[in-house]
VOVEXBA-583089 format. One record per residue (C-alpha): residue in three letters; residue number from 1; x, y, z. Coordinates in Angstrom, 1 decimal, padded with zeros to 4 digits. Each point is the difference from the previous one (the first is absolute). Layout:
% VOVEXBA-583089
tivo  guke  px  py  pz
ALA  NUM  X  Y  Z .
...
This chain:
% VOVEXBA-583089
tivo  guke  px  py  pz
UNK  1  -019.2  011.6  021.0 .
UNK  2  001.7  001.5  -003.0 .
UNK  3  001.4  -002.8  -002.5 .
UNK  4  001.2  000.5  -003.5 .
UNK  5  002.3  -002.2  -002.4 .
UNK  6  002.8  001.2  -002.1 .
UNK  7  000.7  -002.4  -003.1 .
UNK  8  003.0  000.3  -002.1 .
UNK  9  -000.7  -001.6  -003.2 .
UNK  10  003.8  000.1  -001.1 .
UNK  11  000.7  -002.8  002.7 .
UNK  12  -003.9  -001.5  000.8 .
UNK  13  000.9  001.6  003.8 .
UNK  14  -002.4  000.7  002.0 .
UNK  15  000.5  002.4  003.6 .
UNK  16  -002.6  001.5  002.5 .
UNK  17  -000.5  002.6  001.9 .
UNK  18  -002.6  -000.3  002.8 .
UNK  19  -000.9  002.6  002.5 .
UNK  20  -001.6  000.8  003.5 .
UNK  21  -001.9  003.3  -001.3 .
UNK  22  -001.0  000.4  003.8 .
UNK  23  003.5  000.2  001.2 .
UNK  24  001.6  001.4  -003.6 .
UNK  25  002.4  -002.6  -000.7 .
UNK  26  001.0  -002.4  -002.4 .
UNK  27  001.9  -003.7  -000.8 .
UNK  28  001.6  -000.7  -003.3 .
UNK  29  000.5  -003.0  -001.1 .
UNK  30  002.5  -001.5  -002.8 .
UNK  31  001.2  003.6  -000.8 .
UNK  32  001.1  000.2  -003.6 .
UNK  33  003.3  002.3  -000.1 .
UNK  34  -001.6  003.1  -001.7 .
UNK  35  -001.4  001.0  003.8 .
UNK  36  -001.7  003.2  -001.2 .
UNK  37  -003.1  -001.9  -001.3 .
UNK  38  -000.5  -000.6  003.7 .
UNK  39  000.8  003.0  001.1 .
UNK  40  -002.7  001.8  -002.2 .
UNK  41  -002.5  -002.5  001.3 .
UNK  42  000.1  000.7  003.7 .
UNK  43  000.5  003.7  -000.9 .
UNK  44  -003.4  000.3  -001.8 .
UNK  45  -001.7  -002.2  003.0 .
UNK  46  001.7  001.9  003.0 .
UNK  47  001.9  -002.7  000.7 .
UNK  48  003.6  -000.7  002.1 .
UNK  49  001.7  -002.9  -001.3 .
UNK  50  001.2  -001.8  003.1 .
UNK  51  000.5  -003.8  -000.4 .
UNK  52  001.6  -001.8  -002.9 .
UNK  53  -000.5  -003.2  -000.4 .
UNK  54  001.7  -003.0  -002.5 .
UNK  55  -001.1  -003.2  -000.4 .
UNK  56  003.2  -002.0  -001.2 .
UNK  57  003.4  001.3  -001.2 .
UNK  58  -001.0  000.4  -003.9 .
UNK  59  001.5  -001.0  -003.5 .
UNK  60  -001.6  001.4  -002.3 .
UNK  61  000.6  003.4  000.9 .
UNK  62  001.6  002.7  001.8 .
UNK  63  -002.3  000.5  003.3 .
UNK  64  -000.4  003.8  001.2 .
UNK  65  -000.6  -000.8  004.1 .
UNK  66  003.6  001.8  000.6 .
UNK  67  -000.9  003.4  -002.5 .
UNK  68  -003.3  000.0  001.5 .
UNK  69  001.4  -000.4  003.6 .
UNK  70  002.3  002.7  -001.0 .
UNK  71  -002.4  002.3  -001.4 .
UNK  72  -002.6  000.0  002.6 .
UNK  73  001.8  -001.5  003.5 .
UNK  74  -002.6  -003.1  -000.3 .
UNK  75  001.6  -002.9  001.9 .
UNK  76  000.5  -003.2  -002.5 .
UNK  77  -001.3  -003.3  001.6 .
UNK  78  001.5  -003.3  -001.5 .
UNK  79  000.3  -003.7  000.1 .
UNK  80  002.2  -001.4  002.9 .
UNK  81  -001.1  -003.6  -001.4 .
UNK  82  001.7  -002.1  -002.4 .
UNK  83  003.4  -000.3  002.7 .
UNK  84  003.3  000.1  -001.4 .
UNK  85  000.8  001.8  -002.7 .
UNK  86  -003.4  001.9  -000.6 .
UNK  87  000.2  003.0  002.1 .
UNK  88  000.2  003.5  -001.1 .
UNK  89  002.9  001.6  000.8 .
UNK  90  -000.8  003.4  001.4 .
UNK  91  -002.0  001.5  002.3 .
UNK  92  -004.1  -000.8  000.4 .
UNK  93  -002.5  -001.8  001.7 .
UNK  94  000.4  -003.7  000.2 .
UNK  95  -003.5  -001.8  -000.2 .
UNK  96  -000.6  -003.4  000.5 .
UNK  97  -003.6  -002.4  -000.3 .
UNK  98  -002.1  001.1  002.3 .
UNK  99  000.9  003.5  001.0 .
UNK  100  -002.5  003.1  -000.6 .
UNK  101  000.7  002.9  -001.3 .
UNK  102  -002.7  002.9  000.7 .
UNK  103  -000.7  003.0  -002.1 .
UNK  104  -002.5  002.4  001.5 .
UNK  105  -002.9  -002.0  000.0 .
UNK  106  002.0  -003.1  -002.2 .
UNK  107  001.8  -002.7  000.7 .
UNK  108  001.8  -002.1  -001.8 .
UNK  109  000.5  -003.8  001.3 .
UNK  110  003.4  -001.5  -001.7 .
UNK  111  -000.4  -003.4  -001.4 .
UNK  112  003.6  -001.9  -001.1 .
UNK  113  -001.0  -001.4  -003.9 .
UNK  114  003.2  -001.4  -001.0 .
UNK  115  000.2  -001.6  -003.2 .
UNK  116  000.6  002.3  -002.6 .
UNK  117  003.2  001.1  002.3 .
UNK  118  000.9  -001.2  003.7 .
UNK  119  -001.0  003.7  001.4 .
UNK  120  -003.3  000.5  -001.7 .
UNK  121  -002.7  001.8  002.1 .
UNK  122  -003.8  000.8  -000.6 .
UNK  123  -001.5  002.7  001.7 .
UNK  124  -004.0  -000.3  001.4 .
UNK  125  -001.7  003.2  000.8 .
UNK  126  -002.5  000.4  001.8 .
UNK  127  -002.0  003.2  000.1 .
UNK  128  -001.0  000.2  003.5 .
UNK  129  -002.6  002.8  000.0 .
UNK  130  -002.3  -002.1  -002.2 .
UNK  131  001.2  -003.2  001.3 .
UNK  132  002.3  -002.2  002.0 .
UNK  133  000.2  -003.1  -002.7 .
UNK  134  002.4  000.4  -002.7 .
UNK  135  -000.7  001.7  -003.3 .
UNK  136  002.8  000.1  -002.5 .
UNK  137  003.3  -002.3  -000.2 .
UNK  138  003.0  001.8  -002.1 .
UNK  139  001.7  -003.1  -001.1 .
UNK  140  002.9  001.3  -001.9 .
UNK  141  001.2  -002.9  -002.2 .
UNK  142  -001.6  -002.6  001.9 .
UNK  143  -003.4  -000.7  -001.2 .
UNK  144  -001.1  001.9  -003.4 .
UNK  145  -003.1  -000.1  -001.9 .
UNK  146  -000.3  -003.0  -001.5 .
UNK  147  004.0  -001.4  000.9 .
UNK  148  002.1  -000.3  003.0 .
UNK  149  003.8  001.8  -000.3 .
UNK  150  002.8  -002.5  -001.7 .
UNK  151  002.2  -001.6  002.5 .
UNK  152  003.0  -000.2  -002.3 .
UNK  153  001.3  003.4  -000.7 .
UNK  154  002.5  -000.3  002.7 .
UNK  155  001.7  -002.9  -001.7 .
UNK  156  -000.4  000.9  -003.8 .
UNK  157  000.8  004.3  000.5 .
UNK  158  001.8  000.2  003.2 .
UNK  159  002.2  -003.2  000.0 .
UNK  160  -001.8  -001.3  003.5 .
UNK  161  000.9  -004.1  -001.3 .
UNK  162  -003.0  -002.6  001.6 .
UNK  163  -002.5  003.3  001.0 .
UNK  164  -002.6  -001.1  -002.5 .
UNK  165  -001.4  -003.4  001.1 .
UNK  166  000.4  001.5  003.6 .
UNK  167  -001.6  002.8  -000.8 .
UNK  168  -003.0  -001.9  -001.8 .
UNK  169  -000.4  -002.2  003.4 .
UNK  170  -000.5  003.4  001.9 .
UNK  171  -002.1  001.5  -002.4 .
UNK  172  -002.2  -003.1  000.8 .
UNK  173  -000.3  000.9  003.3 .
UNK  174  -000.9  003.6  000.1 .
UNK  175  -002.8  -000.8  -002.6 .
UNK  176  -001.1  -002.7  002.8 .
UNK  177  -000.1  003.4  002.5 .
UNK  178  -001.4  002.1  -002.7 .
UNK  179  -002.8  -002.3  -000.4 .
UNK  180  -001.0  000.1  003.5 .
UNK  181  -001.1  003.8  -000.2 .
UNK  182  -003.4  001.6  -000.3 .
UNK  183  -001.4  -000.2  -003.7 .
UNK  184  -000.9  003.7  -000.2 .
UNK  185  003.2  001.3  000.7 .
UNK  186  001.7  001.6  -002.7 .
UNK  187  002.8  -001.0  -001.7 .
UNK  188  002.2  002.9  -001.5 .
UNK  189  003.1  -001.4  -001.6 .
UNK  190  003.4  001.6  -001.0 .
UNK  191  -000.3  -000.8  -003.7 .
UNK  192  -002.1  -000.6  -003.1 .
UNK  193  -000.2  -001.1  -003.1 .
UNK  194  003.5  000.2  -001.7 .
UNK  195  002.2  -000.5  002.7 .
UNK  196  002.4  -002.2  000.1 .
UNK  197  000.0  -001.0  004.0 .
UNK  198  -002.5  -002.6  -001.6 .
UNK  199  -001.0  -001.8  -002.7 .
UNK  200  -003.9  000.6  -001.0 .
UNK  201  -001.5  002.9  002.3 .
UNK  202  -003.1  001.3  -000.7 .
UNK  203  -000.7  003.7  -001.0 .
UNK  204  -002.5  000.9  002.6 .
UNK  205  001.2  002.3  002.7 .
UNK  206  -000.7  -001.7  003.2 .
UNK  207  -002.7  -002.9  001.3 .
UNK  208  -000.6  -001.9  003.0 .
UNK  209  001.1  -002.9  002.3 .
UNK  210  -003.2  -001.8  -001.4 .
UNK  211  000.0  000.6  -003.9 .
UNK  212  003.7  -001.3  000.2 .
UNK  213  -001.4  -003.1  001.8 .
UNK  214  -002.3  -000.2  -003.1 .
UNK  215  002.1  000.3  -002.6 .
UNK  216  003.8  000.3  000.8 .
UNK  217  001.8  -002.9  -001.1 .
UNK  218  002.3  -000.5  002.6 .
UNK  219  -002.8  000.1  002.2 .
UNK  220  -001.2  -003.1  -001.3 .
UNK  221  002.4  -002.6  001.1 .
UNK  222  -001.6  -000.8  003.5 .
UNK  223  003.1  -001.7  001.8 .
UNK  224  001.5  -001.6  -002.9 .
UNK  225  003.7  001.7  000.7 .
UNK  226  001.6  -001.8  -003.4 .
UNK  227  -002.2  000.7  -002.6 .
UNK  228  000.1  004.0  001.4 .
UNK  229  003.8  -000.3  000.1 .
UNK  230  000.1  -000.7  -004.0 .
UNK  231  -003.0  002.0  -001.0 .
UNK  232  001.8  003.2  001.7 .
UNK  233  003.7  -000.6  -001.4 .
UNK  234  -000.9  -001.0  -003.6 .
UNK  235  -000.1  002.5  -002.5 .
UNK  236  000.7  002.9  001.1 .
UNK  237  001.1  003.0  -001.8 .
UNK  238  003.8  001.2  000.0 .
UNK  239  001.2  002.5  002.6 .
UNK  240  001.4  003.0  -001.2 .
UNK  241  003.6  000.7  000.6 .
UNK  242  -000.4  003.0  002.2 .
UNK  243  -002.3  -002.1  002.8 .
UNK  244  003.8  -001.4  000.9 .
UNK  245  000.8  004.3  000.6 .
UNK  246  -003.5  000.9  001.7 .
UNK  247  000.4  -003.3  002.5 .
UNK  248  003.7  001.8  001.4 .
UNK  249  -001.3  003.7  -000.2 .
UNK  250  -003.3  -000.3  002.0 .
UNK  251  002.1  -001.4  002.3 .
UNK  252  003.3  002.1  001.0 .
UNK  253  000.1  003.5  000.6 .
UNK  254  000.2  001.5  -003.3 .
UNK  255  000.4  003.6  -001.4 .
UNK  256  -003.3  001.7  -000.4 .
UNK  257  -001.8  001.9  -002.9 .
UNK  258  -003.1  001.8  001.6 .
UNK  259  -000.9  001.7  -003.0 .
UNK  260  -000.2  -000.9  -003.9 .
UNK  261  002.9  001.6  -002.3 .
UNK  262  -000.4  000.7  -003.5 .
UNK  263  002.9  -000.8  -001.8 .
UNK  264  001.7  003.0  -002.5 .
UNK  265  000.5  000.6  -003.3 .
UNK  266  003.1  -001.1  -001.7 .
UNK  267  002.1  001.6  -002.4 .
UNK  268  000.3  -001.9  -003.4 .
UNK  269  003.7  000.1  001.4 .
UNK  270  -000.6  -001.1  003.5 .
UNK  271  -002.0  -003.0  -001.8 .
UNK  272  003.0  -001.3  -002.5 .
UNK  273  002.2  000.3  002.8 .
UNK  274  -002.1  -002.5  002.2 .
UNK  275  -001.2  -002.3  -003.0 .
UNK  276  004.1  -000.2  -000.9 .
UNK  277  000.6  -001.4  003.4 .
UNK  278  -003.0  -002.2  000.0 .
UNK  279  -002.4  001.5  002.3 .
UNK  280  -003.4  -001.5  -001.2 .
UNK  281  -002.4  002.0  -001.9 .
UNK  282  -003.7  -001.0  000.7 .
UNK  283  -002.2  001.3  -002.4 .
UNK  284  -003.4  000.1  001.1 .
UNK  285  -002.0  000.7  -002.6 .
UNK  286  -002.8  -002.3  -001.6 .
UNK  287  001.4  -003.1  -001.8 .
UNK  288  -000.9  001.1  -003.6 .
UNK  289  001.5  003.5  001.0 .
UNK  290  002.9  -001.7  000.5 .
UNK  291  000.2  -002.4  -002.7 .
UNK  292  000.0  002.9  -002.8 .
UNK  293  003.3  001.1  001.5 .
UNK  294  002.0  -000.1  003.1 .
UNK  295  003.2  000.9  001.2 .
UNK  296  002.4  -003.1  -000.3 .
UNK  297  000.5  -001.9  003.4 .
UNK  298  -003.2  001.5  001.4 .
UNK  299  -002.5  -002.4  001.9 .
UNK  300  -003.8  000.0  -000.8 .
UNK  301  -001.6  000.1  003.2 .
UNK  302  -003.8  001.6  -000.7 .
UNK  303  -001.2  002.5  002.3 .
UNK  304  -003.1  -002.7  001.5 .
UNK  305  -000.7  -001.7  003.0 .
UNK  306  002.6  -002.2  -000.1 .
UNK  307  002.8  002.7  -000.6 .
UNK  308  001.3  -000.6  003.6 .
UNK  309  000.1  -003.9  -000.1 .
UNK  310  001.5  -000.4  -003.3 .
UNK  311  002.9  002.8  001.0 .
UNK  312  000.4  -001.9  002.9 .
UNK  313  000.8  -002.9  -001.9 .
UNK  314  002.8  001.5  -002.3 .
UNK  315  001.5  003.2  001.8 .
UNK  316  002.4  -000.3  002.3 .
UNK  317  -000.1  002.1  003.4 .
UNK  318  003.9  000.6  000.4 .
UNK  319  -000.3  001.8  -003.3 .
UNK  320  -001.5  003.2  -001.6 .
UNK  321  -002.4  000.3  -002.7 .
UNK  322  -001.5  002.4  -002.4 .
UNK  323  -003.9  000.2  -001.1 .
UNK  324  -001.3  000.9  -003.4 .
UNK  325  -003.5  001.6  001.2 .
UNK  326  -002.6  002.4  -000.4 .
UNK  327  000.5  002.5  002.4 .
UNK  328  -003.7  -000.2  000.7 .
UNK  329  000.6  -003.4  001.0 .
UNK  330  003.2  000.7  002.5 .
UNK  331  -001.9  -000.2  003.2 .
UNK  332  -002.1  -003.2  -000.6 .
UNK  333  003.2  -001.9  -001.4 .
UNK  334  002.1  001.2  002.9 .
UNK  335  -002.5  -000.9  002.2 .
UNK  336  -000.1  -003.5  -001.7 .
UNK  337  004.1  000.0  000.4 .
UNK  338  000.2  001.4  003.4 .
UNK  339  -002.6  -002.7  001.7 .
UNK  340  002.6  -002.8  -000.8 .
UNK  341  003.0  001.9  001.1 .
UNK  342  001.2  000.9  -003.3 .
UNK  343  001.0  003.7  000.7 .
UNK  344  003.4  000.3  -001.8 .
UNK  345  -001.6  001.9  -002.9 .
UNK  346  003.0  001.8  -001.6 .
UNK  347  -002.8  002.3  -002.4 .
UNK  348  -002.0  -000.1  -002.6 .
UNK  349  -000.4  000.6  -003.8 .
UNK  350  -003.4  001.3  -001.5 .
UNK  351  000.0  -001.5  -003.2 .
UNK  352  002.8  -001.6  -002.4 .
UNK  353  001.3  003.3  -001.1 .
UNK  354  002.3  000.3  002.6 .
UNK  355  001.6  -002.4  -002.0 .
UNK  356  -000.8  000.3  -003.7 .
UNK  357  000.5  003.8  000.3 .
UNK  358  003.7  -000.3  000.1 .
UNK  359  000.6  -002.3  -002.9 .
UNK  360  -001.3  -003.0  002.1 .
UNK  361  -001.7  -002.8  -001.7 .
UNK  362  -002.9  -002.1  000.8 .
UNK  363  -000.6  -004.0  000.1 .
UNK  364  -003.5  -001.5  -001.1 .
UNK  365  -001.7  -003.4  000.7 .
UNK  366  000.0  -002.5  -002.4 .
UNK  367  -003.7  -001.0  000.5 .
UNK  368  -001.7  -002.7  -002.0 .
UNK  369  -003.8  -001.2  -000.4 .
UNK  370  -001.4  -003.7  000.5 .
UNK  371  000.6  -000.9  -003.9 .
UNK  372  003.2  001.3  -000.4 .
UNK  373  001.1  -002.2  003.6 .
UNK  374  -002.4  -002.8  -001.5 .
UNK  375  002.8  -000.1  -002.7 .
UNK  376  002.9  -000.2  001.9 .
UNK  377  -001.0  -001.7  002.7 .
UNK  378  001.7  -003.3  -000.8 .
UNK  379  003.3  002.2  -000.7 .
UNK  380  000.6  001.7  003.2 .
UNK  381  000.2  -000.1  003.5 .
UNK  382  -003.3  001.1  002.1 .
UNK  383  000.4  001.4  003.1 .
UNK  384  -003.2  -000.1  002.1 .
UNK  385  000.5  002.9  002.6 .
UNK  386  -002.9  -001.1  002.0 .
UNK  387  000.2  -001.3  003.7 .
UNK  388  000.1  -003.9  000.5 .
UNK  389  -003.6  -000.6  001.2 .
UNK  390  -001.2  002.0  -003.4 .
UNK  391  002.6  -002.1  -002.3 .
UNK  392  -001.3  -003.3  001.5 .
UNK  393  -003.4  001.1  -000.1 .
UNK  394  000.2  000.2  -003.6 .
UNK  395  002.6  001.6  -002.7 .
UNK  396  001.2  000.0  -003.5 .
UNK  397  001.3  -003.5  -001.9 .
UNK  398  004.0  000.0  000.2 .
UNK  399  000.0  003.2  002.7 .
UNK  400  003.1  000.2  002.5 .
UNK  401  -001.4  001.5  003.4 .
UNK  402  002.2  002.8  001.3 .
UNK  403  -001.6  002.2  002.5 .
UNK  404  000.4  003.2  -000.8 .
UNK  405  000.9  001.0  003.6 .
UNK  406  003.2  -002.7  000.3 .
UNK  407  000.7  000.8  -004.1 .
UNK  408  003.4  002.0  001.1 .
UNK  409  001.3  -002.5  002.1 .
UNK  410  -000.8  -002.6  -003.2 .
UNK  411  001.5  001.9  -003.0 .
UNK  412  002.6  -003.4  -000.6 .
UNK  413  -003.8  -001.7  -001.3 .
UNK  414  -000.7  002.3  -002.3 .
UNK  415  001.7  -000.6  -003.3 .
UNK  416  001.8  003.2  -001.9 .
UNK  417  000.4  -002.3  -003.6 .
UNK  418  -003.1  -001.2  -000.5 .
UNK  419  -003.3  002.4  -000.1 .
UNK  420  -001.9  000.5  002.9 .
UNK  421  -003.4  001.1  000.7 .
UNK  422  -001.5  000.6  003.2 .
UNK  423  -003.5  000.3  001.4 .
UNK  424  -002.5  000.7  003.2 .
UNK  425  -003.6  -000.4  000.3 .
UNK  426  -000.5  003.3  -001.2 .
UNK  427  003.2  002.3  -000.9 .
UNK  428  001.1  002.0  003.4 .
UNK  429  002.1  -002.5  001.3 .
UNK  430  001.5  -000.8  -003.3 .
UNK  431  000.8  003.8  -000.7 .
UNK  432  002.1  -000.1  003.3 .
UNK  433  001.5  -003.7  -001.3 .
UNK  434  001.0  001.5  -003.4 .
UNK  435  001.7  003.1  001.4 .
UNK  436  002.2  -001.8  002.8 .
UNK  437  001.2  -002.2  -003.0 .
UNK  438  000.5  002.9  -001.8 .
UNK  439  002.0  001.8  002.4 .
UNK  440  002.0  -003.2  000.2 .
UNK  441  001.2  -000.5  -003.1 .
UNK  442  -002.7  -002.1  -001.7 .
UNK  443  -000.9  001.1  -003.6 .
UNK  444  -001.9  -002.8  -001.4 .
UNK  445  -003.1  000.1  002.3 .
UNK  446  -003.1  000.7  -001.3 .
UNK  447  -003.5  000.8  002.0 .
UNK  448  -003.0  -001.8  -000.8 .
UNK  449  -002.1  002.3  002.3 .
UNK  450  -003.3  -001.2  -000.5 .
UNK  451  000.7  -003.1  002.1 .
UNK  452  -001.7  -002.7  001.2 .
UNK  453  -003.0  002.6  000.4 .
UNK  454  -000.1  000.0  -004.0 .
UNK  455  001.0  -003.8  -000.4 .
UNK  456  -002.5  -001.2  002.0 .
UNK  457  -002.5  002.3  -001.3 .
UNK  458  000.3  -001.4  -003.4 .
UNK  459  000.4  -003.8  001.3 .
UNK  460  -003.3  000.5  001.1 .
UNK  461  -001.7  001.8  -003.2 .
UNK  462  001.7  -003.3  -001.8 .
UNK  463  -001.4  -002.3  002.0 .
UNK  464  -003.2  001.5  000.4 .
UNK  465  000.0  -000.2  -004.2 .
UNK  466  000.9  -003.7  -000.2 .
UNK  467  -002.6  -000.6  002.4 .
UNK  468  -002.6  001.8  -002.3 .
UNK  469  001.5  -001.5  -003.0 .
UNK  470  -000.5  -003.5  001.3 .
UNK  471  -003.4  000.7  001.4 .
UNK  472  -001.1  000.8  -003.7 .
UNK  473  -001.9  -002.8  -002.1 .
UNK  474  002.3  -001.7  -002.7 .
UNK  475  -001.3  000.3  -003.5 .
């Protein structure tokens, strides 16, 4: 048997490719849109790409089952569970629990694991040359390492009203099922640490049906159905925008890209034509790059893991955009673009000369330190750009929270009188903060980057001193 996992850190997504070296072909499953990955992969191993499998309609990104199908005349197989509502509408394979799907010398036994959505699959292989008991279960966004797929994206990203608590109640269930299978089997999830299908998953790659019997919470709650309800639902992290997007196009039959385009170079022309009709500039470059100049209206999204998932958050996909890049980096961020859909790259600028080089002038961010905000602090507004569960877990005295992710939809609470200063836990998120308020008008914001990474930090040293200076004997 011929396994190997592809991870995409951009998106914690994880996909597999598993083989039948015997009979020379090959399953995929969870295919990331950039198909070519796969492609080399059974290439270099002599493999045919046949079977394509999915194990729930995704969110969180762009799946790549119809490029690969397209690509290499594999047939797709996918959830007919979930009933009304949840079907994939165009042509494949419709697998319900209990049916087998063989591979050369494989099979794959379907088990339904709703929860996480109605249609939600796992796959157990079974290798049958060295066995006939089941070796690996692909569980997609069902069980992870460590966690157990959150219930209520449906409601909170894709509108589904009443789908959480339901969900939770069937996510219940399937763990009851899950628990019933052989401990050594192994558990190969479709996501790790960073993702946002769940709330605290653990870094490892894969595990088994008995380590997650050891130490997966959700695996701990015997039959107590309530207390797993409200442990699952409560603080979980925000959804992303774009999961509302990925939910419709993994569903319909939608144009296909079956290979990654570089966007082009723009004139300095081309660009002050776009910028003067307000196609957004996203300027990729690293936040302190970009705080010693940028061109006005541009948005700071750093060229890091989390470039995909933060311009999934603020672009919009019925309009074009432009990217401020290193050419060097063109494939990797189109890649990161083009695996949430976000294709409608207008082209690209180098560097900011494109602009300054015709008379074009450049912004900068008003940054400040932790004793310079010290001393305003009681004089202006601060805008904690953190998610809710980090603003509750702790923030600054007098802070307003404002996730940086819903801050467009909030400008109305941020004031354009008095001062403002904003602040993350460690300056990325506020960089992206400061330049959508920039670009909408707001010219008394300042950016206390060192966040609560730097507060806390010197909370700490404080304390620990008071605690050495009260320990001392008293003359």
């Amino acid at each position: 048997m011929f396994f190997e996992r592809v991870y995409d850190k951009s998106l914690a997504q994880a996909s597999y490719v598993i083989g039948c070296q015997k009979m020379g072909v090959a399953a995929v499953i969870d295919a990331k849109r950039d198909v070519d990955t796969y492609l080399q992969i059974a290439k270099a191993n002599q493999l045919k790409i046949t079977h394509i499998f999915e194990t729930h309609i995704h969110a969180d990104f762009l799946a790549g089952s119809r490029e690969l199908a397209a690509l290499t005349g594999a047939e797709m197989y996918l959830s007919a569970e979930g009933g009304e509502g949840w079907e994939y509408e165009f042509p494949h394979h419709k697998l319900k629990h209990g049916d087998i799907v063989k591979l050369g010398n494989l099979s794959f036994e379907v088990i339904h694991t709703p929860g996480h959505t109605p249609e939600s699959i796992s796959f157990l292989l079974t290798d049958h040359p060295a066995s006939n008991k089941p070796v690996m279960l692909f569980t997609g966004d069902f069980v992870f390492v460590g966690d157990v797929g959150r219930p209520d994206l449906l409601e909170k990203a894709a509108g589904f009203s009443g789908t959480a608590e339901i969900g939770a109640h069937q996510m219940h269930d399937s763990i009851e099922k899950f628990k019933t299978l052989q401990d050594y089997i192994q558990v190969w999830p479709g996501h790790g640490a960073g993702s946002a299908c769940g709330k605290s998953l653990g870094a490892v790659p894969g595990s088994t049906v008995g380590y997650e019997k050891l130490q997966n919470p959700f695996l701990k709650f015997d039959t107590n159905r309530a207390d797993f309800v409200k442990y699952l639902l409560e603080d979980q992290p925000e959804p992303p925008y774009y999961f509302a997007m990925m939910k419709k196009l993994n569903k319909v039959d939608r144009p296909l890209l079956t290979e990654v385009k570089i966007p082009t170079l723009l004139s300095g022309d081309e660009l002050k034509k776009a910028i003067s009709k307000g196609v957004k500039l996203i300027d990729t470059r690293h936040k302190k790059a970009f705080a010693k100049g940028f061109i006005p209206g541009s948005i700071n999204i750093q060229n890091n893991n989390s470039l995909g998932t933060w311009a999934g958050w603020i672009l919009n996909y019925e309009e074009q955009f432009i990217l401020l890049a290193d050419p060097a980096n063109l494939d990797d961020i189109s890649r990161k673009l083009m695996r949430i859909g976000l294709d409608n790259v207008m082209g690209y600028i180098p560097d900011t000369e494109s602009w300054t080089g015709d008379g074009g002038s450049l912004d900068q961010v008003s940054l400040i330190d932790m004793n310079t905000f010290k001393d305003v602090m009681e004089e202006v507004q601060i805008i904690d750009v953190r998610n809710a569960t980090e603003y509750n877990d702790g923030h600054i005295p007098g802070a307003e929270n404002i996730f940086v992710g819903h801050l467009s939809r909030n400008l109305d609470k941020i004031s354009k009188e008095q001062p403002v200063v904003i602040h993350c836990q460690s300056g990325d998120r506020s960089s992206i903060a400061y330049s959508l308020l920039a670009r909408n008008g707001f010219n008394n914001v300042r950016n206390y980057a060192g966040g609560m990474k730097e507060w806390l930090k010197e909370q700490t040293q404080m304390l620990v001193e008071n605690e050495k200076h009260a320990s001392m004997p008293q003359s």
